[in-house]
KOLVO-985414 format. One line per 10 residues: number of its first residue (from 0); their letters; for each residue x, y, z of C-alpha. Coordinates in pm, 1 decimal, padded with zeros to 6 digits. Layout:
BEGIN
NUM = A = X:Y:Z; ...
//
This chain:
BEGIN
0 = XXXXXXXXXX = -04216.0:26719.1:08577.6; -04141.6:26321.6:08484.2; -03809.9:26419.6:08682.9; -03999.2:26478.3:08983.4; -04260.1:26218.1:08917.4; -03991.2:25937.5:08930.4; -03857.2:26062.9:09214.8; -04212.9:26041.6:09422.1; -04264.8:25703.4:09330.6; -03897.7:25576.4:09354.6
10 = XXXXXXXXXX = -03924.2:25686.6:09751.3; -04296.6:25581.0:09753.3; -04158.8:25206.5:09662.8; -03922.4:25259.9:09990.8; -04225.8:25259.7:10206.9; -04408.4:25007.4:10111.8; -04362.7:24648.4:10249.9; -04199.1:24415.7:10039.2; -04445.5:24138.5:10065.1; -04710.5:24364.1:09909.7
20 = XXXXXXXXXX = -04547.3:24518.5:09606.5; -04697.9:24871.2:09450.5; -04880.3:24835.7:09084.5; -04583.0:24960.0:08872.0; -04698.2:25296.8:08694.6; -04802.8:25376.8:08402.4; -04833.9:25681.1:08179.1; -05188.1:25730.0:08321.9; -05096.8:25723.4:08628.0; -05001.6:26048.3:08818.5
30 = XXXXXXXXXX = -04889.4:26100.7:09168.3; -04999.2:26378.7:09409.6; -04783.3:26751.2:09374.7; -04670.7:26781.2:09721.6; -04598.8:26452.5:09795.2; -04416.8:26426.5:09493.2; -04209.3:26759.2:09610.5; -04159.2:26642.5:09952.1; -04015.9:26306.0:09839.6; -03767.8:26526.9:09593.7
40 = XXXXXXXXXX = -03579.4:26668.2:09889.2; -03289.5:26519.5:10028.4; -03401.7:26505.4:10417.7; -03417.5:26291.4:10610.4; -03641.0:25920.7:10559.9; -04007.6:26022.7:10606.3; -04201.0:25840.2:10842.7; -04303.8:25489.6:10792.6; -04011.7:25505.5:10531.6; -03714.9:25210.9:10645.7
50 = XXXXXXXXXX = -03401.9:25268.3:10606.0; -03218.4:25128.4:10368.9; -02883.6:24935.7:10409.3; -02550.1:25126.3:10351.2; -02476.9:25081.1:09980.7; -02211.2:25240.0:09922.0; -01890.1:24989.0:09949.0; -02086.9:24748.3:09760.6; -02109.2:24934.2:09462.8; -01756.6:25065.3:09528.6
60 = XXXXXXXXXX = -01700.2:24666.5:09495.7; -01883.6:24618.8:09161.6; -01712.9:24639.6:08836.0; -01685.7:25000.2:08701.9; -01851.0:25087.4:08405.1; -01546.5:25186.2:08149.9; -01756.1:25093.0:07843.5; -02127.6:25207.2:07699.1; -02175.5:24874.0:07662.6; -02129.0:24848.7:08010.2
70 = XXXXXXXXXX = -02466.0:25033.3:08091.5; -02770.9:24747.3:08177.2; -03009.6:24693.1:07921.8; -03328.8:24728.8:08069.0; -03676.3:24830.9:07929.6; -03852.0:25076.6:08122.6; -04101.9:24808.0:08258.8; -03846.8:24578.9:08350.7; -03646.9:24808.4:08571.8; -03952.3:24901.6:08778.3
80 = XXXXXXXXXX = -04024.1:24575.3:08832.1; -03721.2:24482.3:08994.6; -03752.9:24828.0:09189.9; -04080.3:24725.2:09304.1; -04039.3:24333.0:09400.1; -03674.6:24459.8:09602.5; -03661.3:24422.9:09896.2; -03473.8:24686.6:10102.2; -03153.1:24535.6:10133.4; -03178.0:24467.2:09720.9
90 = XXXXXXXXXX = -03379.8:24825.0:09675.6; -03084.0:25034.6:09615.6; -02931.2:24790.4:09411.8; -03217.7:24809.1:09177.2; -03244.2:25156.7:09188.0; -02861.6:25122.1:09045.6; -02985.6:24912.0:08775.9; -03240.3:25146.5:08643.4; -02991.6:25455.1:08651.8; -02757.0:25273.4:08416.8
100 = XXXXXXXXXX = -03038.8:25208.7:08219.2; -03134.6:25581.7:08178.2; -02807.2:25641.8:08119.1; -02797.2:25403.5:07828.0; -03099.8:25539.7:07683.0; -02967.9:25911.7:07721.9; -03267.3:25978.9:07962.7; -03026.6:26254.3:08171.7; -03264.8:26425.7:08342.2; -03448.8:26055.0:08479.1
110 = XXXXXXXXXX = -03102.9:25953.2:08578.0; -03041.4:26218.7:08763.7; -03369.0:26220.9:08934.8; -03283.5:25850.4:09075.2; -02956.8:25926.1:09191.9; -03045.7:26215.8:09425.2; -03305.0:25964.8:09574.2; -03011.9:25715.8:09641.6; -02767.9:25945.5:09766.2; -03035.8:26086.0:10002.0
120 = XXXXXXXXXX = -03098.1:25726.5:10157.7; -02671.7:25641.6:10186.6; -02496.2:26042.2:10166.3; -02176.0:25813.3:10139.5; -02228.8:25675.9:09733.7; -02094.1:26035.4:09667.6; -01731.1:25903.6:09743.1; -01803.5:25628.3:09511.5; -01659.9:25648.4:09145.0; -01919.4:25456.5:08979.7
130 = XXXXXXXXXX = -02173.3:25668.4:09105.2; -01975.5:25971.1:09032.1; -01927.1:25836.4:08670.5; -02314.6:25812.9:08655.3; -02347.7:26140.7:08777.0; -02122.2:26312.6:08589.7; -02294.6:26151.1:08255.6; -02621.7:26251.0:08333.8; -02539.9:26624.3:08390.6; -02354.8:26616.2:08046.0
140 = XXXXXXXXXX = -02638.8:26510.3:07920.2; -02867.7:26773.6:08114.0; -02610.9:27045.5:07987.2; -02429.6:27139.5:08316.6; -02072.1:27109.8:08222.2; -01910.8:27234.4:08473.3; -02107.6:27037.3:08708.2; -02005.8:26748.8:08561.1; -01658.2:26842.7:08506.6; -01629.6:26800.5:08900.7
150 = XXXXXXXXXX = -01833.1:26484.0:08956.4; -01582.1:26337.5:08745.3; -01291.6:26472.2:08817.3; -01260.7:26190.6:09111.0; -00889.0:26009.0:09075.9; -01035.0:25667.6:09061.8; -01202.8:25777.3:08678.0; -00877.9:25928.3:08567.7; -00763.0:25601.5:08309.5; -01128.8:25518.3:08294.1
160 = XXXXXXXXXX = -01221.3:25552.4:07931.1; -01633.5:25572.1:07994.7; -01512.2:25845.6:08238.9; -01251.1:26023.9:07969.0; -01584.2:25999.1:07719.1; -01806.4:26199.4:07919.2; -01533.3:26439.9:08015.4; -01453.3:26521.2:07664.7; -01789.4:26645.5:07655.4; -01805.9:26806.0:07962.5
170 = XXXXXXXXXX = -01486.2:27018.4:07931.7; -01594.4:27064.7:07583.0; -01945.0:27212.7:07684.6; -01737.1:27451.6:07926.4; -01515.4:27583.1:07661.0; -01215.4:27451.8:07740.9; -01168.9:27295.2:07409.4; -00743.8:27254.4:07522.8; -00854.7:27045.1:07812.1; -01152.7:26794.3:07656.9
180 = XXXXXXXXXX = -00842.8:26746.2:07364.4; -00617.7:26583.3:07664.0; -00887.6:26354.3:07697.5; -00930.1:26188.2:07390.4; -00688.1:25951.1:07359.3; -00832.7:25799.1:07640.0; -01149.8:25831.0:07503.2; -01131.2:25674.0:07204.6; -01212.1:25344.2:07306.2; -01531.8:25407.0:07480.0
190 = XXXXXXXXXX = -01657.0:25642.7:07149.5; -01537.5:25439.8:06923.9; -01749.3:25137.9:07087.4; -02065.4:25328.8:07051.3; -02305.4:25287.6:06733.0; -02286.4:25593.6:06469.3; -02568.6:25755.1:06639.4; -02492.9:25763.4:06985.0; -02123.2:25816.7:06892.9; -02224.1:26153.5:06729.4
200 = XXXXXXXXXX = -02240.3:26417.5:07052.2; -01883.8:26264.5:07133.5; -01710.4:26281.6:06799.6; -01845.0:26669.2:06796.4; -01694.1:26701.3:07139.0; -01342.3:26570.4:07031.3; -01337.0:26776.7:06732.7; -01406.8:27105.0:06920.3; -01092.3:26975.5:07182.0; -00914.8:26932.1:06867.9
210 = XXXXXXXXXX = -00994.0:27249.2:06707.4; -00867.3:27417.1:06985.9; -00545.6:27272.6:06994.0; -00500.3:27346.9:06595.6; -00512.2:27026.8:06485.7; -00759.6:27082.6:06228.8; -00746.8:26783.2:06015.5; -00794.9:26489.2:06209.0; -01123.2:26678.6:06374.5; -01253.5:26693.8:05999.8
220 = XXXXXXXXXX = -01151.8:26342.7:05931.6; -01409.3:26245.9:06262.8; -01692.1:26465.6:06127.0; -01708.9:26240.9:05814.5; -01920.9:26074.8:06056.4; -02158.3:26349.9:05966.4; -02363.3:26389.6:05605.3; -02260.3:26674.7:05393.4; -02541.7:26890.3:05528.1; -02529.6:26898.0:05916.6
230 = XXXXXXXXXX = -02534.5:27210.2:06007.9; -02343.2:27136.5:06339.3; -02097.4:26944.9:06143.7; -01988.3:27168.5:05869.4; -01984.7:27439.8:06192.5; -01691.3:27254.0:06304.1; -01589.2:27184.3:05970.7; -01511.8:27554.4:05857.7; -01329.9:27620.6:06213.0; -01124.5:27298.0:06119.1
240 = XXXXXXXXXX = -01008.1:27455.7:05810.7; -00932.7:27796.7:05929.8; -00704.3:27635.4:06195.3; -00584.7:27414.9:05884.8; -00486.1:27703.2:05646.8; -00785.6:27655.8:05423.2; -00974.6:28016.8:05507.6; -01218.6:27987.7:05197.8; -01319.0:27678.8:05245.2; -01370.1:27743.4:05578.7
250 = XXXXXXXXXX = -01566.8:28046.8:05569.9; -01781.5:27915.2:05337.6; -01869.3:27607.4:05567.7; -01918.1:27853.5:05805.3; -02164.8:28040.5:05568.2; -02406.6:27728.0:05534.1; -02409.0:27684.3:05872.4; -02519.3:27988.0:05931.3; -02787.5:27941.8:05651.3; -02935.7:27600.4:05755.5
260 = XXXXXXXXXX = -02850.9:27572.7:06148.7; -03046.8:27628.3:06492.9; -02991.3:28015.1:06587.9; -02734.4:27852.1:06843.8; -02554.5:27733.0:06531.3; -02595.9:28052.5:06326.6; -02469.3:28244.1:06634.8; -02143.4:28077.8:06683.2; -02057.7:28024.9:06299.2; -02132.9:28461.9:06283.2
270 = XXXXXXXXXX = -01856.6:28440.6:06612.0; -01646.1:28171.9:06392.1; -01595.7:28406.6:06115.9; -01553.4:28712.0:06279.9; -01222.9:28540.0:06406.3; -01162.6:28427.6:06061.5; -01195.8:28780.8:05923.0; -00966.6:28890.3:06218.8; -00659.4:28610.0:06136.6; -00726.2:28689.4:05781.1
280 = XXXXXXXXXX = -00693.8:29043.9:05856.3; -00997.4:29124.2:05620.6; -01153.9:29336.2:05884.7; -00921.1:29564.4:06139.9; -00971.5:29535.8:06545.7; -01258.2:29819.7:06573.0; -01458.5:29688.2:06277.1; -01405.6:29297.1:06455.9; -01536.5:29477.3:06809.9; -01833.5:29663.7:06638.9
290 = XXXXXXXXXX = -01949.7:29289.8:06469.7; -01887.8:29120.6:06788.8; -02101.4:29379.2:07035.4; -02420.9:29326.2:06782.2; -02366.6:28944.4:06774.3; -02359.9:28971.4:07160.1; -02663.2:29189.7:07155.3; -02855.6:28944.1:06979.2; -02687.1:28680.3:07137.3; -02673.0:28649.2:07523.9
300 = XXXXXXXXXX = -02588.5:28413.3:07765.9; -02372.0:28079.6:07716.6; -02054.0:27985.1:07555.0; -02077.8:28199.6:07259.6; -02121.3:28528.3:07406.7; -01820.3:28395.4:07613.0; -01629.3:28391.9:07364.5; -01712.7:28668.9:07198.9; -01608.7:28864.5:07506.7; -01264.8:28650.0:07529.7
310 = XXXXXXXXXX = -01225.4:28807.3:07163.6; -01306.4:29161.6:07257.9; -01050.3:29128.6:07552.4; -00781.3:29065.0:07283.7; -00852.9:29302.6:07094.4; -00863.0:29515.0:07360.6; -00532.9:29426.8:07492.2; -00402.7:29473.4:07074.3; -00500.6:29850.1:07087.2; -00440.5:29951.9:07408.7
320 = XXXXXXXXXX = -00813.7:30020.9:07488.4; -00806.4:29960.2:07898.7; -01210.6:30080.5:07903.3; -01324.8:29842.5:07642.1; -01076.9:29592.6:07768.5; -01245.0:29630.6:08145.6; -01623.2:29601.7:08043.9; -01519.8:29287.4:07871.9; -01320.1:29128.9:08162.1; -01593.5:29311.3:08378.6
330 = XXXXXXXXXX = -01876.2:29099.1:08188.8; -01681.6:28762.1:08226.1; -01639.1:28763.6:08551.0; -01938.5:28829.7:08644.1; -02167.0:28613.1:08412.9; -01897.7:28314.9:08340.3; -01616.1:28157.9:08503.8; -01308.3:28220.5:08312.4; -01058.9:27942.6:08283.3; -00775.0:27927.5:08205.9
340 = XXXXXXXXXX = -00590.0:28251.7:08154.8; -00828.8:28428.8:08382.8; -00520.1:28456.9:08609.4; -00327.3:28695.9:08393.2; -00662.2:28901.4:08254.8; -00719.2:28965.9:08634.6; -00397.9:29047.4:08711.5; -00402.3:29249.4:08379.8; -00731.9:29465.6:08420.6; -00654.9:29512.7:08828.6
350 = XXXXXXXXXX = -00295.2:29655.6:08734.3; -00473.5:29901.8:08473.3; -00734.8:29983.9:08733.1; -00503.3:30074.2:08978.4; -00363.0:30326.7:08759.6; -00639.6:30489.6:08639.3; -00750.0:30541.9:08950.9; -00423.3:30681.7:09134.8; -00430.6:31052.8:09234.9; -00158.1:31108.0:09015.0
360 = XXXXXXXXXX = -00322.8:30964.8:08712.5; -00527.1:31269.5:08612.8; -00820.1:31051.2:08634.8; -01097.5:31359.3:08731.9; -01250.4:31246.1:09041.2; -01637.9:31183.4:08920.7; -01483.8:30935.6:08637.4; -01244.4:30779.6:08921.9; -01553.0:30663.3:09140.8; -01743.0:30588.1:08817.9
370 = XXXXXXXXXX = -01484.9:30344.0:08729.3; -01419.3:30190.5:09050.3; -01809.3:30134.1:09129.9; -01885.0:29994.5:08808.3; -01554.6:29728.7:08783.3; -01525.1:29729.5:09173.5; -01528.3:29361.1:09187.1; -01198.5:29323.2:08974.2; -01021.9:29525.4:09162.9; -00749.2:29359.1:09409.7
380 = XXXXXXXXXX = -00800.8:29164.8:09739.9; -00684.0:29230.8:10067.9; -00399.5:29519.1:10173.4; -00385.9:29625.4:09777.0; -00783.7:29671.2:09750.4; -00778.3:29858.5:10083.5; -00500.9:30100.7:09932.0; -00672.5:30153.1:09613.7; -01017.2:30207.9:09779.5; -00893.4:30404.7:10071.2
390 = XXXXXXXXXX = -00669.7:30681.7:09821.5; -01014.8:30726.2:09622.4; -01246.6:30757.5:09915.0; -00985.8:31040.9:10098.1; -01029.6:31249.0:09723.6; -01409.6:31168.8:09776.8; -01400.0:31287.9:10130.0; -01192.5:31584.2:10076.5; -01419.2:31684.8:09808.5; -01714.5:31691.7:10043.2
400 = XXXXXXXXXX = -01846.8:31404.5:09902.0; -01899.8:31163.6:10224.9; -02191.1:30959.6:10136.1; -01982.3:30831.0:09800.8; -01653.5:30780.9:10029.4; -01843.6:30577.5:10255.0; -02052.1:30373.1:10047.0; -01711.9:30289.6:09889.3; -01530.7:30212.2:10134.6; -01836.3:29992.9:10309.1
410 = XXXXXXXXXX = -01855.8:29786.4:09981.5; -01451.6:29716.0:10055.8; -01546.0:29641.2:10420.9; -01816.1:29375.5:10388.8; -01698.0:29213.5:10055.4; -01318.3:29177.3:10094.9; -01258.7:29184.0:10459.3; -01317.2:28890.2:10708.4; -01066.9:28931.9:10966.0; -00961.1:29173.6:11217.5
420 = XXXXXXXXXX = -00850.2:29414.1:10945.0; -01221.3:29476.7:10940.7; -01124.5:29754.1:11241.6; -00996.8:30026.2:11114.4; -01191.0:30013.8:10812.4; -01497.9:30028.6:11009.9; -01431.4:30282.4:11198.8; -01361.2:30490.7:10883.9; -01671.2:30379.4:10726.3; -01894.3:30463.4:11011.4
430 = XXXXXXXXXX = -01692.6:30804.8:11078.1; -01776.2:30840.4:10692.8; -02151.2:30770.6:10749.5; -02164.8:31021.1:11047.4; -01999.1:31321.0:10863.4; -02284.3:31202.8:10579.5; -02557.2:31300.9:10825.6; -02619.7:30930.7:10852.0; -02512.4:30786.6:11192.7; -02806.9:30483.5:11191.4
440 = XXXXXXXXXX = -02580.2:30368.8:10883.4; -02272.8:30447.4:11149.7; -02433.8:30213.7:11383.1; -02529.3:29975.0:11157.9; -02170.0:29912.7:11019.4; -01986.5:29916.2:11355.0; -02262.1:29619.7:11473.5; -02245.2:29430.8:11134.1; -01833.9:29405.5:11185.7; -01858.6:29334.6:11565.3
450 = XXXXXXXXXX = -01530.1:29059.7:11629.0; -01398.6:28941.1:11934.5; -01029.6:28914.7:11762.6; -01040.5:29284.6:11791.0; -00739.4:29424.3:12004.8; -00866.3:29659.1:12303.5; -00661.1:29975.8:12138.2; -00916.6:29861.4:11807.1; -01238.0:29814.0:12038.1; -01177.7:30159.1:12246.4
460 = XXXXXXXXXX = -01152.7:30333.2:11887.4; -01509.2:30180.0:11780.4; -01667.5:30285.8:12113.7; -01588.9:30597.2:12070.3; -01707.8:30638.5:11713.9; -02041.8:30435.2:11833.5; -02069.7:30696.0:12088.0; -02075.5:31016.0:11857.1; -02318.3:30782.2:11634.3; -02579.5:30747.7:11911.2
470 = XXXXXXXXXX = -02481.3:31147.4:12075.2; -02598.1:31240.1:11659.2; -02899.8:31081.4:11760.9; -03042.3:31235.1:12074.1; -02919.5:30860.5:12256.4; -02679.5:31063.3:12522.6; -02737.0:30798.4:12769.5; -02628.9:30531.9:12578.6; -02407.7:30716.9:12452.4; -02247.2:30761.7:12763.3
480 = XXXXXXXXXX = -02288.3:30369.8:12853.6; -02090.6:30319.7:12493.5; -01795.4:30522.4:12668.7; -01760.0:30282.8:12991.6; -01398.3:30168.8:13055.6; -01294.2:30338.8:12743.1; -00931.7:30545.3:12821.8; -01007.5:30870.3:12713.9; -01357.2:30872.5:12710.5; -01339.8:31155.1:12997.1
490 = XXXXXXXXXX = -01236.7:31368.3:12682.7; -01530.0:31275.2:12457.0; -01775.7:31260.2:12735.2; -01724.8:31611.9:12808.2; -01739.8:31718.4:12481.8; -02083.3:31613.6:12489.1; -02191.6:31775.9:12817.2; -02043.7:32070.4:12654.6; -02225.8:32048.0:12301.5; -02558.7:31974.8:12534.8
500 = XXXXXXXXXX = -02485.1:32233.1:12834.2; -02503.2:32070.9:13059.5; -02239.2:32244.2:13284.5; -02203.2:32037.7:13589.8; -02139.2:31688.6:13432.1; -01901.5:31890.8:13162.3; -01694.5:31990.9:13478.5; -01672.7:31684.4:13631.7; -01549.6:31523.0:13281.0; -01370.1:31795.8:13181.1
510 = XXXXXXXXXX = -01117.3:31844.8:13526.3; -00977.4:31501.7:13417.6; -00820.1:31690.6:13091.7; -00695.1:32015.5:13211.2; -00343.5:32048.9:13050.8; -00076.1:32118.6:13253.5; 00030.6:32453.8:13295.8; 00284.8:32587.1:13051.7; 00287.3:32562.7:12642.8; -00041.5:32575.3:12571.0
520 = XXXXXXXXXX = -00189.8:32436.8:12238.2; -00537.3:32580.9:12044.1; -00696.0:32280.3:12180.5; -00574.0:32276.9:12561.2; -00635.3:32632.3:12528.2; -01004.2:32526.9:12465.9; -01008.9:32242.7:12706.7; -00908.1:32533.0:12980.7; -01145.1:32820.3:12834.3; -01465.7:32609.6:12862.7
530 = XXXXXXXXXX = -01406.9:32455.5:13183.3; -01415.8:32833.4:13287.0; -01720.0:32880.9:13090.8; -01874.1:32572.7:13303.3; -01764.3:32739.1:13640.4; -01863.3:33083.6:13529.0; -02228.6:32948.4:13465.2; -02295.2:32766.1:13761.1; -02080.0:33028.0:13963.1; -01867.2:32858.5:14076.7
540 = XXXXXXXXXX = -01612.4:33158.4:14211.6; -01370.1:32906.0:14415.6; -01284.7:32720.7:14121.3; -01260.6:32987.9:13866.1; -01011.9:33147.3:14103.1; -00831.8:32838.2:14134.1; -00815.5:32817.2:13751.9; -00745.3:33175.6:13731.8; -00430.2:33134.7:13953.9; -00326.7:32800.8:13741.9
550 = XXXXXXXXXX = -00332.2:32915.9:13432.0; -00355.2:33287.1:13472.6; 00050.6:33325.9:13351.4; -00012.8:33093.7:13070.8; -00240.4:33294.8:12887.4; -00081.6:33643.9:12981.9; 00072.8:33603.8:12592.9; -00174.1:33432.1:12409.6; -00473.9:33610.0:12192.1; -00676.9:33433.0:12370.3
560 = XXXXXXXXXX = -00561.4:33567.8:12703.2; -00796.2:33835.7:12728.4; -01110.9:33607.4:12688.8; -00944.8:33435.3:13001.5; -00914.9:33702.9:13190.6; -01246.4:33807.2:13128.6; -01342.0:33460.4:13247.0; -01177.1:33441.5:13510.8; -01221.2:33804.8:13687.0; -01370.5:33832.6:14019.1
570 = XXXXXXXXXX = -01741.1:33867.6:13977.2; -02027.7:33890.8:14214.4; -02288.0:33721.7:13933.5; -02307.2:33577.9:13592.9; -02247.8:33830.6:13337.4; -02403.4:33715.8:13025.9; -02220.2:33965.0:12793.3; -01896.3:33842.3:12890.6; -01928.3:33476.5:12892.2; -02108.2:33523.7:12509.7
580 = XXXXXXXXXX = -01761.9:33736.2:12446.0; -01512.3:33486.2:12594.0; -01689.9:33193.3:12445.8; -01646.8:33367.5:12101.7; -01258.3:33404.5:12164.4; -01231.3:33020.1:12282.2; -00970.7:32853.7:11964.4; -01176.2:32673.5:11698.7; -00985.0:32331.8:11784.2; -01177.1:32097.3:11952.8
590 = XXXXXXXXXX = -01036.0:31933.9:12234.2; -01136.3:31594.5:12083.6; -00994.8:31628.4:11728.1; -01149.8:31455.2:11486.0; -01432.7:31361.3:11714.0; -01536.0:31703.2:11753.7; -01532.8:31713.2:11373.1; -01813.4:31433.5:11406.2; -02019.4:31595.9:11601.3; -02050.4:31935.3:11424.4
600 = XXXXXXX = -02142.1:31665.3:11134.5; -02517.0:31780.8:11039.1; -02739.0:31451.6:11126.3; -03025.0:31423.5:10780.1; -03355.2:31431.3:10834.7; -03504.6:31274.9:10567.2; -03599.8:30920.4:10573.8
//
């Protein structure tokens, strides 16, 4: 709320005129809720508000902080007074004064609060290393680490020690205890320049980047900063020790923390001494998992349960376990950002993956998809994924289990493919949905996927499919309309008349197919057998004795000969008996392959 409250009045001072200066606040005062939230976003200058000069290359031109010292000293009153008696081409200037103040004063939250309101009045102070410095301080101090890992991560603050400071605590804060140790030779200048007090959350930072490292005792000879009691301090302490070869000191450090800290403290000394148990072999891998899933159970949510995961992942890896080893890479991927050596634990868990879920693995098929739903978003990117996910959706379809296969594959079409390699797998998704009984869902994925980078050959093969979709839903029209242009759509076209009887427009389609005479296949059999169906019914005796005399020596030898000769016979009116018996005889193969598959697909009714 004070956040928010500085920010009102800081862009409140913008507007007014600097001949008539605004009472500076005080703690009774209070300033309206949605003003105060308006002047908090980043837009653009409200009305009546001036805009400032650009102020960006003349603080790129002003020494850079590299010491605490460095910081202004200003009281709180003093800093809104020169906020409030700027004028606009000083305001942001002042407004730079009272951030450094903040800083000074380790008010992160306040400082933070400021420098959004400059940054929305000149966007350009974001390319400015001072103000990333700044910045990146006052979101240590707010506790986002990684945040401020990247604000200062700008070239310019590479040598700077004020810079090398903050990012000790930053990387720190992350986890990356290797990294914030690379930074403190460069730090020590700027810590070692601070009083005892405010030197404290820095000294604790180094000795965690020196912990991690192993170099245990120069990280306990910093922490005599610290009184025998602290229970932060003798936290680090007993992890210094165990790196150091003292294990019962260590652990018994670790025990009074545990006794006397915060229950962030107590948390990560239990986590502390689990590992020491582990190195000291006092406990074996399944007892060290077993402690570490109730410490995460009561634990949740920030570096520690981090690394407790990290640990079950090793241990993991030590006996082989790929399950255990996959709901803890599973976990950090999807609640932290692994640094670091996520590369090889992805690589790792995506190999084992990939296995378990090959045909050949043995894997039975319920467990397959149970795997690769839950720990779908480790699994490869790009051609690989599409492999893996494809192989387990054909066992899924085969089995008769379409919904599954398609709600697979669709999470491996929308979250892993953005290019034109989104065609095929659409189609297969939406042929999936159709065969499901769900051709809205058919629809829905062929118009979600729609690219003009498509080839034609790729475009036909979705028209076709978005054709059935709309047929499965009483749309014939637009079905039809789906099939303009499209080469072969004279095929699926008539299957439709056909399917819907509608004997006159099947005819019309249907001529365009008629095999030549000669070997005849199931399907041309079928595409030749229904057009005399469709002549039969309207009686149509010309043309069924023209397809009599086509075909007639083609059939002489097949088993379905007879049903076109029955067809086929001269016949002075529609005999209902014989059509029902020919059509009965007509090969099972559909013309249309797969699409007639489709469209014997029963559509659900249920909503």
């Amino acid at each position: 709320m004070r956040r928010l409250l500085i920010v009102a009045l800081l862009a409140s001072t913008a507007a007014a005129p600097p001949g008539d200066p605004a009472p500076a606040p005080t703690e009774h005062d209070a300033a309206p809720a949605a003003p105060a939230a308006n002047a908090a976003a980043p837009a653009a200058p409200a009305a009546g508000r001036p805009m400032l000069p650009p102020f960006a290359a003349t603080l790129a031109q002003m020494p850079i902080v590299t010491d605490s010292r460095d910081w202004p000293t200003l009281s709180e009153e003093a800093a809104w007074e020169e906020i409030i008696q700027a004028k606009p081409e000083t305001r942001q200037l002042a407004r730079w004064h009272y951030v450094g103040s903040l800083i000074r004063r380790g008010m992160g939250a306040e400082a933070l609060g400021v420098l959004e309101t400059m940054e929305s009045d000149d966007e350009d102070l974001a390319l400015v290393a001072p103000f990333q410095l700044a910045t990146g301080a006052a979101l240590v101090m707010v506790g986002h680490y990684r945040d401020a890992v990247e604000a200062l991560s700008l070239p310019e603050l590479e040598g700077n020690a004020e810079a090398c400071a903050w990012r000790v605590r930053a990387l720190a804060g992350t986890g990356d205890g290797k990294a914030a140790a690379r930074q403190i030779n460069c730090a020590v200048p700027a810590i070692n320049g601070r009083a005892p007090q405010e030197r404290k959350p820095f000294t604790l930072a180094a000795a965690r980047g020196a912990i991690a490292i192993g170099q245990g005792q120069p990280a306990i000879a910093w922490l005599k900063l610290f009184g025998d009691q602290d229970p932060q301090a003798n936290l680090l302490r007993g992890k210094a020790l165990l790196v150091s070869g003292d294990p019962a000191e260590g652990l018994f450090r670790l025990s009074r923390a545990e006794l006397s800290g915060s229950p962030e403290i107590q948390a990560e000394a239990k986590l502390a001494q689990i590992e020491g148990d582990l190195k000291l072999h006092r406990i074996d891998p399944a007892e060290g998992v077993n402690r570490l899933e109730a410490l995460r159970y009561g634990w949740r949510g920030d570096e520690i349960e981090a690394g407790a995961l990290r640990l079950e992942y090793q241990l993991a890896l030590e006996t082989n376990n790929r399950r255990a080893a996959l709901r803890s890479a599973a976990t950090l991927f999807r609640f932290y950002r692994p640094d670091g050596d996520s590369g090889p634990m992805l690589k790792q868990i995506q190999t084992w993956l990939a296995e378990m879920l090959a045909p050949d693995s043995g894997t039975p098929l319920p467990e397959a998809a149970g795997l690769y739903w839950d720990y779908k978003e480790l699994g490869p990117a790009g051609a690989e994924g599409d492999v893996l996910a494809l192989r387990l959706a054909e066992r899924l379809q085969d089995a008769g289990l379409y919904p599954r296969a398609a709600e697979l594959l669709q999470y491996q079409l929308m979250q892993r493919r953005q290019d034109v390699a989104q065609g095929p797998l659409s189609v297969k998704v939406a042929s999936l949905f159709i065969l499901s009984g769900d051709p809205v869902k058919a629809l829905d994925t062929l118009h979600a996927t729609e690219q003009a980078s498509y080839s034609d050959a790729m475009r036909f093969d979705r028209k076709r499919i978005e054709a059935v979709a709309l047929y499965k839903l009483g749309r014939e029209d637009a079905a039809m309309a789906a099939l303009d242009g499209v080469p072969g759509g004279s095929g699926v076209r008539s299957e439709i008349h056909w399917r819907t009887r509608n004997w006159g427009s099947f005819i019309t389609e249907n001529e365009a197919t008629l095999p030549a005479p000669g070997a005849m296949t199931p399907p041309a059999q079928a595409i030749v057998l229904r057009q005399a169906v469709a002549l039969a019914m309207l009686n149509q005796e010309a043309k069924l004795q023209a397809l009599r005399a086509r075909y007639g020596a083609a059939f002489k030898a097949l088993p379905s000969g007879q049903a076109f000769d029955l067809l086929t016979q001269p016949s002075p009116s529609v005999d209902p008996a014989r059509i029902s018996a020919a059509m009965a005889a007509i090969p099972e193969a559909s013309p249309t392959g797969a699409i007639g598959d489709l469209m014997d697909a029963t559509t659900s009714t249920t909503g």
